[in-house]
N, C-alpha and C positions, 0 to 999 in steps of 0.2 A: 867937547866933541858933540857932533849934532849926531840927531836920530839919523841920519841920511849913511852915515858910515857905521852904523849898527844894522841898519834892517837895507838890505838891495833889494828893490822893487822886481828885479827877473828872479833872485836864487830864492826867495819867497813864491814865487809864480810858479818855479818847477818844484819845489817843494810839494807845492798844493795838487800839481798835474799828477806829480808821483801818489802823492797818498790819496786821491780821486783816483787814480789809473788801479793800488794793490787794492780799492777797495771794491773796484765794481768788478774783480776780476776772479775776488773772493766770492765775493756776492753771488757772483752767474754762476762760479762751481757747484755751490751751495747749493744754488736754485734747480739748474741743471739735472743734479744729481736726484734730491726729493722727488723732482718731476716723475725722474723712472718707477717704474713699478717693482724692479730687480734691476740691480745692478748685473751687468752681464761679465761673465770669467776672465775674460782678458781686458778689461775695463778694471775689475778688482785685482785685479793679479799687477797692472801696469799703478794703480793704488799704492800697493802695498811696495811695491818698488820704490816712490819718492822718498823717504825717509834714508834710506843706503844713498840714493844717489844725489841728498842734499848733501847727506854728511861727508861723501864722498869731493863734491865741490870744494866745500870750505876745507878738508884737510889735507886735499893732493899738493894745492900751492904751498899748506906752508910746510909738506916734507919736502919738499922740489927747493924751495929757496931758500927755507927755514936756519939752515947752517944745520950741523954735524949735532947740534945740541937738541935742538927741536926734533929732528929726527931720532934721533936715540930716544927720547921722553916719548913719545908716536910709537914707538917699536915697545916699548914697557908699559905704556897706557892700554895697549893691545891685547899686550902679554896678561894683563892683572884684569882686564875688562872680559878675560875668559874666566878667570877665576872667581870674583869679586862682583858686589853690587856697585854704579857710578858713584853714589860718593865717597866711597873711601877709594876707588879708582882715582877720581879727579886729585882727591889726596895727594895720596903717595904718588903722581905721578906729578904733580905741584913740588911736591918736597925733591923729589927726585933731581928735578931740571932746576931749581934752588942749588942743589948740593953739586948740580954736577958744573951749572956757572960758576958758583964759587971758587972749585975747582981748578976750574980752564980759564977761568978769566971771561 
């Protein structure tokens, strides 16, 4: 097998755009931000929002397509993430959707 079907000369090229592109974009937040003197209230308030609304990204799809299993684990992750620290959350709700595949097939 030659190197030519291991490495593609474009999926290396957008590779390098992508991680040139999350770095400069990181960067100028960065810089951006130090710049200020004070961060102004609805600047830190739209801040403190990213965090719900990543987590929110990654988990809507997979209660949306996930199957009945995924979703039920999401509904008890939730449940135990009000009661509990994350990792014995991620646990039990690891063990949970183990037991409840087993289960259902």
């Amino acid at each position: 097998m030659s190197m030519e079907n291991w490495f593609h000369t474009q999926t290396l090229l957008i590779i390098a755009a992508g991680a040139i592109a999350t770095y400069l974009t990181r960067i100028g937040g960065y810089l951006f931000i130090m710049r200020m003197k004070s961060i102004p209230p609805r600047a830190e308030a739209a801040l403190n929002a990213v965090p719900a609304a990543v987590l929110t990204t990654l988990v809507a799809p997979a209660a949306v397509t996930g199957g009945l299993d995924v979703s039920l684990t999401l509904a008890v992750a939730f449940l135990l993430g009000l009661r509990i620290s994350l990792l014995p959350m991620l646990g039990a709700s690891w063990v949970f959707v183990m037991i409840l595949r087993h289960f259902t097939g």
